[in-house]
C-alpha positions as CSV (number, residue, x, y, z in Angstrom):
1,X,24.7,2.9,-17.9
2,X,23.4,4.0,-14.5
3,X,20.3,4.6,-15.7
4,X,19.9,1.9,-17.2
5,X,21.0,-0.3,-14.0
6,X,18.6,2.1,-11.7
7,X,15.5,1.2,-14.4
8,X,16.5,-2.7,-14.5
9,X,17.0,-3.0,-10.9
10,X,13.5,-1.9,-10.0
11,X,11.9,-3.6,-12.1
12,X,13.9,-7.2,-11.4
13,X,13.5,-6.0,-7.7
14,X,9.3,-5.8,-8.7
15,X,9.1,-8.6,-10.2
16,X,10.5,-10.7,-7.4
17,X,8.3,-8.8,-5.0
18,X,5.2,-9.6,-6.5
19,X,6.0,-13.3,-7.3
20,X,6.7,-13.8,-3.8
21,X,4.0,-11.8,-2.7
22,X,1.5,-13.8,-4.0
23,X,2.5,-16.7,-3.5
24,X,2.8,-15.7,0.5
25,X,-1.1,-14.2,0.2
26,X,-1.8,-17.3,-1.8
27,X,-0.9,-19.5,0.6
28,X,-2.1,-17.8,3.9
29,X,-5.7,-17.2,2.0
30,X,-5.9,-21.1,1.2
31,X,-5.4,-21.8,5.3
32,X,-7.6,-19.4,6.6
33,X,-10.2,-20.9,4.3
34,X,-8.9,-24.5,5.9
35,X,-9.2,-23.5,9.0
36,X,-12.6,-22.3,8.2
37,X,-13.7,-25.7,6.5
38,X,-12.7,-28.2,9.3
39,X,-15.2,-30.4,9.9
40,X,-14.8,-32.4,13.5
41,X,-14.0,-36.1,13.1
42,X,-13.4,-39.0,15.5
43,X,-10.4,-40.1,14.2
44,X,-8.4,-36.6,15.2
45,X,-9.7,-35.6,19.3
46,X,-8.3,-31.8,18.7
47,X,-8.7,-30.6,15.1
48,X,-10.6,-31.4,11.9
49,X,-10.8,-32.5,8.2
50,X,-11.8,-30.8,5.0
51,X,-12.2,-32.2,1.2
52,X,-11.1,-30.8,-1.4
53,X,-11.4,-30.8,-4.9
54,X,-8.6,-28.8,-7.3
55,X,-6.9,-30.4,-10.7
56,X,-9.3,-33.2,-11.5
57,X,-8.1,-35.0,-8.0
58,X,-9.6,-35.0,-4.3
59,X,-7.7,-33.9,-1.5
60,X,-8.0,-34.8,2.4
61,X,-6.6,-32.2,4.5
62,X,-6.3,-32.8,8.1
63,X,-5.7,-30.5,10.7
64,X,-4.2,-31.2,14.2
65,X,-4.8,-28.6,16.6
66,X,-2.0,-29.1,19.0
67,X,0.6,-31.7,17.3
68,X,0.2,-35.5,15.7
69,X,1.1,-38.4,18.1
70,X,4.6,-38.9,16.2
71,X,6.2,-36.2,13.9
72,X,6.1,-36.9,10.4
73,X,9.2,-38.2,8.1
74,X,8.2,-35.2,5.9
75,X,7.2,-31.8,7.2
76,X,6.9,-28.4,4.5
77,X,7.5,-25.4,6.1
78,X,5.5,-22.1,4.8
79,X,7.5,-19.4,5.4
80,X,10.0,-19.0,3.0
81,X,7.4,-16.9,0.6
82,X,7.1,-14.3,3.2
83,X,10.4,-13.6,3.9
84,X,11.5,-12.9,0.1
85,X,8.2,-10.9,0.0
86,X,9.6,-8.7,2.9
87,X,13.5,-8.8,2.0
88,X,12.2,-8.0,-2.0
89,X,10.3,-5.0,-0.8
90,X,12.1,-3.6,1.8
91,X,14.9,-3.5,-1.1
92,X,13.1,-1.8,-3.8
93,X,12.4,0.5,-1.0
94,X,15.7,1.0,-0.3
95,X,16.4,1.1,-4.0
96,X,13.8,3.2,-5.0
97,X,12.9,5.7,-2.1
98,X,15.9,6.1,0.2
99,X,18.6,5.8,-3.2
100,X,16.6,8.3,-4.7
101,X,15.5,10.5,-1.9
102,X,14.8,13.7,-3.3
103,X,12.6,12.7,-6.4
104,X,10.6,10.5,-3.9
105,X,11.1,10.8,-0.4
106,X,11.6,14.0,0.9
107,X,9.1,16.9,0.2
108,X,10.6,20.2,1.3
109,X,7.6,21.7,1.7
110,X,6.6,19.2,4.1
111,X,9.9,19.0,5.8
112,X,13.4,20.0,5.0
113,X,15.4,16.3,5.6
114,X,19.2,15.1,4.4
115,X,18.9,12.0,2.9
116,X,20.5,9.8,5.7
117,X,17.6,11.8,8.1
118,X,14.9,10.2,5.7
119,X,16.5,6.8,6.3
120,X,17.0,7.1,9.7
121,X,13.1,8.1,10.4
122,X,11.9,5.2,7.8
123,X,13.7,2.2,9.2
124,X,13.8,3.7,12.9
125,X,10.1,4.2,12.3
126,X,9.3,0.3,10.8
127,X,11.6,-0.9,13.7
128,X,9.2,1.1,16.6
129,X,6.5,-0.3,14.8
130,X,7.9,-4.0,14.7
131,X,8.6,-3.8,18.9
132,X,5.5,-1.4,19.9
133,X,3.1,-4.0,17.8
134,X,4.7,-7.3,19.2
135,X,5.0,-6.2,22.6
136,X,1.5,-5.5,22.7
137,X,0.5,-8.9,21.2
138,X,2.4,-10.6,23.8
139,X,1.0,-8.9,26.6
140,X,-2.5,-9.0,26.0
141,X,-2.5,-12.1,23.8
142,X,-5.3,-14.8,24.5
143,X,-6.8,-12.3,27.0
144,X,-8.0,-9.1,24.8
145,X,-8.3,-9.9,21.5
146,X,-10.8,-7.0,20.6
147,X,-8.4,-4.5,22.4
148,X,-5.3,-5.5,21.0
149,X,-7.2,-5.7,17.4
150,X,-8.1,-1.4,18.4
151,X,-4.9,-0.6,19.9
152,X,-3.0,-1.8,16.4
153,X,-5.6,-0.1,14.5
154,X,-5.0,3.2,15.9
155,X,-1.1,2.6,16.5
156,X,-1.0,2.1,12.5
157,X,-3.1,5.3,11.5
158,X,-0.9,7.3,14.3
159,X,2.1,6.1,12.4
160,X,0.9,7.2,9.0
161,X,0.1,10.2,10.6
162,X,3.6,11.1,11.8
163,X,4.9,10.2,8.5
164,X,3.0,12.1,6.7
165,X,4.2,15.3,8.9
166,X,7.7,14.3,7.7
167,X,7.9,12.4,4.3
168,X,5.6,13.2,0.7
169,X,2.6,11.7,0.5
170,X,4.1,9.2,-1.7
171,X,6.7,8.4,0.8
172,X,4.1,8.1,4.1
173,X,1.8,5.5,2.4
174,X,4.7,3.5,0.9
175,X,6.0,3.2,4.9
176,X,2.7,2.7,6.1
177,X,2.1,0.1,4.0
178,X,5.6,-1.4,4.7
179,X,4.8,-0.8,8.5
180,X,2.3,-3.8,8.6
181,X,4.3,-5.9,6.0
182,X,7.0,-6.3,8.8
183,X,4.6,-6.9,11.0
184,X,3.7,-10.0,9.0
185,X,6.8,-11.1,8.0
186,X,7.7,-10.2,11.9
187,X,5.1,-12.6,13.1
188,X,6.1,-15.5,10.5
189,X,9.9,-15.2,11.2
190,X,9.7,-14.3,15.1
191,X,6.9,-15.6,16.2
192,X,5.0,-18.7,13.7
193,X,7.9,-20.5,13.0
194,X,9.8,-20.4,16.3
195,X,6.6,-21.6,18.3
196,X,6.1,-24.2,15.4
197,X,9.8,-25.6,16.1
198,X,9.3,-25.5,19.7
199,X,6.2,-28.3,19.2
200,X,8.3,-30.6,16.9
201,X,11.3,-30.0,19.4
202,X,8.6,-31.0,22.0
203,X,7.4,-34.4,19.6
204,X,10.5,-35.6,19.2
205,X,11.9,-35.4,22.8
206,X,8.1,-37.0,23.9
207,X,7.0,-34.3,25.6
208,X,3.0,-33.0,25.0
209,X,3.8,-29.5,23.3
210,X,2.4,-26.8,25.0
211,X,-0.8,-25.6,22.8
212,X,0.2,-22.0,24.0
213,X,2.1,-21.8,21.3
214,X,-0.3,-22.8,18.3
215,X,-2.9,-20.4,20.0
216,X,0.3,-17.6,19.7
217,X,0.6,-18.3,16.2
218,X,-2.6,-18.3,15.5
219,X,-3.6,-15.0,16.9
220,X,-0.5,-13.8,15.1
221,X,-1.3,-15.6,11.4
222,X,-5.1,-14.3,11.4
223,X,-3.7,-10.6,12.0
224,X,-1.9,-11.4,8.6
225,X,-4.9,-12.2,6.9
226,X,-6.7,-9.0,8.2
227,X,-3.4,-6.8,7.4
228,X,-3.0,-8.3,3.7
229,X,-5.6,-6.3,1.4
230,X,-5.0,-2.7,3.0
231,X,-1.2,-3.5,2.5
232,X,-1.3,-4.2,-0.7
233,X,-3.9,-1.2,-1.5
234,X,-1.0,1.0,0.2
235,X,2.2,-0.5,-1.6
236,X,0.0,0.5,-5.1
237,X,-1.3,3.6,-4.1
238,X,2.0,5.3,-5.1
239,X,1.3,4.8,-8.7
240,X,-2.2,6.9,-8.1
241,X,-1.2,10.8,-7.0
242,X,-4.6,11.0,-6.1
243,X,-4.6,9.1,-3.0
244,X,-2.0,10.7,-1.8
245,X,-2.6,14.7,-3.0
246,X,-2.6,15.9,0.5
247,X,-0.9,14.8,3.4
248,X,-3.4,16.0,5.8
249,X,-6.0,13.1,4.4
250,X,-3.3,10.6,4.6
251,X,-4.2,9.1,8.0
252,X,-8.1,9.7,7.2
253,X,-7.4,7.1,3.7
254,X,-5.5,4.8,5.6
255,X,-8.0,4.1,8.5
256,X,-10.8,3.7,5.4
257,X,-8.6,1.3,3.4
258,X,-7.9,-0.5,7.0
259,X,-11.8,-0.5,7.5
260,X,-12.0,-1.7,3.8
261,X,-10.0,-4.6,3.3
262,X,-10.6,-5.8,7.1
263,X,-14.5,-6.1,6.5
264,X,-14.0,-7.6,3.3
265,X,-11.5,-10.7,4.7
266,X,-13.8,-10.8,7.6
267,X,-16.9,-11.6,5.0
268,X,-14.6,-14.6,3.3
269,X,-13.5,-16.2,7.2
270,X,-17.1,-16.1,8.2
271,X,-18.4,-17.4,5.0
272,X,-16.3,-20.2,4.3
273,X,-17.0,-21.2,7.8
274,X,-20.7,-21.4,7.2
275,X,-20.6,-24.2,5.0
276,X,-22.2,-23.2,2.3
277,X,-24.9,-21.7,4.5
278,X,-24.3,-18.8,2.2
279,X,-27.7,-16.7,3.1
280,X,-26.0,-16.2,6.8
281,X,-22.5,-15.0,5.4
282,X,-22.0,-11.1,6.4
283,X,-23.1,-9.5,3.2
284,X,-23.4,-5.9,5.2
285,X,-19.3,-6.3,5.0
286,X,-19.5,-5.0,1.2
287,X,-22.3,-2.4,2.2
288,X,-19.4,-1.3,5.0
289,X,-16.2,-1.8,2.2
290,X,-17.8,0.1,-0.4
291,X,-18.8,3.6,1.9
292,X,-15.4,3.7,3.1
293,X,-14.0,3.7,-0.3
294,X,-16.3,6.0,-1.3
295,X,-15.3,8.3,1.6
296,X,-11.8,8.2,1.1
297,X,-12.0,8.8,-2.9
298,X,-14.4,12.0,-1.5
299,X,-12.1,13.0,0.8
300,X,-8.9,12.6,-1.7
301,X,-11.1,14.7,-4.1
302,X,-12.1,17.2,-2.0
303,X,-7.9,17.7,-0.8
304,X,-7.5,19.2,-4.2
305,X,-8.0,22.2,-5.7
306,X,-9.4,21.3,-8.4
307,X,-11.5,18.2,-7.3
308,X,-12.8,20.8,-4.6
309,X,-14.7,23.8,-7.2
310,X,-15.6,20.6,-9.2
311,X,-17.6,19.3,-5.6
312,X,-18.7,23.4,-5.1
313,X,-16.9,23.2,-1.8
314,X,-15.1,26.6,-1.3
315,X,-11.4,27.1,-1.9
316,X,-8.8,25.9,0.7
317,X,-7.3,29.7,0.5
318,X,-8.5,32.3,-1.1
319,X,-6.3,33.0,-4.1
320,X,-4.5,36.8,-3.5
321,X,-6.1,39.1,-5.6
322,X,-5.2,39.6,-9.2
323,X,-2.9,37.0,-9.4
324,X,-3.6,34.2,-12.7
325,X,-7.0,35.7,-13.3
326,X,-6.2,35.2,-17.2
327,X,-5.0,31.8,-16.6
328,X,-8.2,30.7,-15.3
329,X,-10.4,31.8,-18.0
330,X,-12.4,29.3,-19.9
331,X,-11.1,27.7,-22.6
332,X,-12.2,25.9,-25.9
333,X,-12.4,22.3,-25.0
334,X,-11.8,20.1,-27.9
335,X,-13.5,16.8,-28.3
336,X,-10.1,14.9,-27.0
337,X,-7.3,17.3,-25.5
338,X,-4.5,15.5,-28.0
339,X,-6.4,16.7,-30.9
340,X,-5.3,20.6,-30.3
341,X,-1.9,22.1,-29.6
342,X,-1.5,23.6,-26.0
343,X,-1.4,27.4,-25.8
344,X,2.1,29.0,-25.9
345,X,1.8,29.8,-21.5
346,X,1.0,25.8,-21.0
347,X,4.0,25.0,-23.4
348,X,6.2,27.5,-21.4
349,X,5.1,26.1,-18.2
350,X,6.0,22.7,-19.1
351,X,9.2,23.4,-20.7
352,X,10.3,25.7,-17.8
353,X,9.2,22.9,-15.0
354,X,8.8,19.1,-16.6
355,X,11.1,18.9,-19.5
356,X,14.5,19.0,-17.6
357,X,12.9,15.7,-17.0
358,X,10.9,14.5,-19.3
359,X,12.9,14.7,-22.4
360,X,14.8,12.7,-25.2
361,X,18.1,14.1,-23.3
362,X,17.0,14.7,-19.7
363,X,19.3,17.4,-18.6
364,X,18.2,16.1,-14.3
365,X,21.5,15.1,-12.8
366,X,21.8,11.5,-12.8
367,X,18.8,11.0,-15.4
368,X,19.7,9.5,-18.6
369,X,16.3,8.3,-19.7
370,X,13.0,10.0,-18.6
371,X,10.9,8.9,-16.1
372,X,8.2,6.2,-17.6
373,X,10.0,6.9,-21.4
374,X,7.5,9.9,-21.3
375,X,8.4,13.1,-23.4
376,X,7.2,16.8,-22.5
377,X,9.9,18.5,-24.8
378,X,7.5,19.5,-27.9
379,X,3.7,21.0,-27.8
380,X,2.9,17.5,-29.9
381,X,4.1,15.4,-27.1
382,X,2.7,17.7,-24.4
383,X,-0.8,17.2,-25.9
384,X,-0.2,13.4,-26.0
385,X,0.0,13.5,-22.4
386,X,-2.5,15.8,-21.8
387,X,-4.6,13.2,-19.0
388,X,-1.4,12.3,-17.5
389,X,-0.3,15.9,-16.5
390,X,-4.0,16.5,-15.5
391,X,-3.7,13.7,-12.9
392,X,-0.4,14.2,-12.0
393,X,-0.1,18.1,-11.4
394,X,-3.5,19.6,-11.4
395,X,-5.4,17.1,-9.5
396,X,-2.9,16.3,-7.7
397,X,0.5,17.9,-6.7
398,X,2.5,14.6,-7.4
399,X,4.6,16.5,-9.9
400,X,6.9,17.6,-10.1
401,X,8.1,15.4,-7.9
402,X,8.1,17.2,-4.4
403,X,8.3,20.5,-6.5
404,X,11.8,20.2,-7.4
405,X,11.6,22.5,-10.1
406,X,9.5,25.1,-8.1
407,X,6.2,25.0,-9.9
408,X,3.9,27.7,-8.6
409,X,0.4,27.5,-8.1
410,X,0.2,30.7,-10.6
411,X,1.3,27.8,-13.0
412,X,-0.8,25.3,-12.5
413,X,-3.8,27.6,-12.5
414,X,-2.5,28.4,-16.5
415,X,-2.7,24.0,-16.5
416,X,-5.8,23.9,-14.9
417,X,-7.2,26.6,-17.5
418,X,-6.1,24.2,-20.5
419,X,-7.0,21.0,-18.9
420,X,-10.0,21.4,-16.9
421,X,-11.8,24.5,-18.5
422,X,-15.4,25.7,-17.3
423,X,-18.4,24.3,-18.7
């Protein structure tokens, strides 16, 4: 039963997150992209207008850069979809890394941490993040843009840094991501809509709202747009061991994926501001986006063992001598790896180090079904998953999960032998 709860939750929990998630990107795409259309007209002295088409109807949207004359009778307020993004993620977090800790969370050979330690360090740390990052904005807000743009740049990759000296590398990415996802719900639900309600407070008590505030929200909404692709690179990541293989290239990934989506947003403001004008758009943003991918897929490659004799860069540590020299002797490579049987050592391996897991009857406290529905228990089903366990413990370390079951690199040499022979 609890397995089954644990398995329905998160995905329920998913679900919601992503609904609301894009709904909450949906909409803060569409009015950066209004905001970038506005077109000055005589009828509105501080704002703009911009047509659009959508559904087989036309649209005028106005914009009014302080306040109307008179409020509205009707008025929709955006800011529901970011705070089910936020309360729907912070609880699969919750549900998924801090209820189950030691699968995901904690890596002992990074540090040794009790599971209420691991809690205390993620929330205290999004918590810092949320007061160091608004304190900042309100300080140099209006006056330093470009600085306080830097200063959150680098506060963020310091932040994934010290996460990654505490947490796995699953668990540092998944709170760095989460770092700047509070920061934009933060700015919505502290900032945005309390400086919104001040103006209509302002309009219907007759007094000329102070355009202080829509320049505060502002500053505070386009940070959102900047934050939202390298968040949502980070909150998938943990579903690719590869970007996370070695915590000391943690920090370097996140300042590429920072770079990454920033350029790329920044091509999409400028160009919908253009008009049309589309020869002067920013194309060297994709030149920019697509080096610092390539760097960070280098430098996740180059973490690993493997990925590093594959790029002829020498060994992290020199292997001690005599130790798994049969197990890294060639082997025959069939044409597909599920078309042969693994040799008796990989079948030992496995059944020694995944199949208390991965297994019809998971003998894992507090597993009942294993992980994914995928089996390890018979050379047959080892074979089926042969690309699988190369990804997940040969190019990267990502399982067993934190090493639970001990692995040694002895035994993933005799995986490495099967799964990634010489040519």
């Amino acid at each position: 039963m609890a397995a089954y709860v644990t398995e329905w939750g998160s995905l329920l929990l998913r679900w919601l997150h992503i609904v609301t998630a894009m709904a909450w990107i949906g909409a803060s795409f569409f009015f950066m992209h209004l905001d970038a259309s506005l077109r000055t007209t005589p009828t509105i002295a501080k704002g703009g207008v911009a047509w659009e088409v959508h559904g087989g109807g036309f649209y005028e949207m106005r914009k009014y850069l302080v306040a109307p004359e008179q409020m509205p009778p009707e008025l929709t307020w955006h800011k529901w979809q970011s705070y089910w993004t936020w309360i729907s993620g912070f609880s699969l977090m919750v549900w998924i890394y801090y209820g189950q800790s030691s699968l995901y969370l904690v890596n002992p050979e990074v540090m040794r941490l009790a599971p209420f330690e691991a809690v205390l360090l993620g929330v205290g740390g999004l918590a810092l993040g949320w007061v160091v990052y608004d304190q900042a904005c309100r300080r140099l807000v209006g006056r330093h843009d470009a600085l306080l743009a830097g200063l959150v740049f680098v506060f963020v990759i310091g932040m994934s840094w010290a996460w990654a000296h505490v947490f796995s590398g699953r668990g540092a990415m998944i709170h760095t991501g989460a770092l700047m996802a509070t920061m934009m719900t933060g700015n919505v639900f502290l900032n945005i809509i309390p400086n919104q309600k001040k103006v209509v407070a302002d309009l219907l008590a007759g007094r000329t709202p102070n355009p202080a505030f829509g320049h505060q929200a502002k500053q505070r909404s386009t940070h959102n747009n900047y934050f939202t692709l390298p968040v949502i690179f980070m909150m998938i990541s943990n579903h690719y061991p590869t970007t996370f293989a070695d915590n000391a290239v943690i920090p370097l990934v996140v300042t590429l994926v920072i770079v990454a989506g920033a350029v790329v947003r920044h091509f999409f403001n400028i160009r919908h501001r253009l008009h049309g004008d589309n020869w002067r758009s920013p194309w060297w943003a994709w030149a920019v986006a697509a080096l610092a991918l390539f760097t960070a897929f280098y430098a996740g490659m180059a973490a690993s063992p493997s990925g590093r004799d594959r790029l002829g860069l020498p060994p992290l540590a020199a292997p001690e001598p005599g130790k798994a020299a049969a197990a890294t002797e060639p082997a025959a490579m069939p044409l597909r790896l599920a078309d042969a049987l693994p040799p008796p050592a990989v079948v030992e391996v496995i059944s020694t180090r995944c199949a208390m897991c991965h297994a019809a009857q998971p003998a894992f406290e507090g597993l009942q079904i294993a992980p994914k529905n995928v089996h390890l228990d018979t050379p047959a089903a080892i074979a089926r998953q042969a690309d699988a366990i190369r990804v997940q413990a040969v190019l990267s370390h990502a399982m067993p999960p934190n090493n639970l079951s001990e692995m040694t690199p002895e035994e993933r040499s005799v995986l490495a032998a099967w799964l990634l022979p010489r040519t």
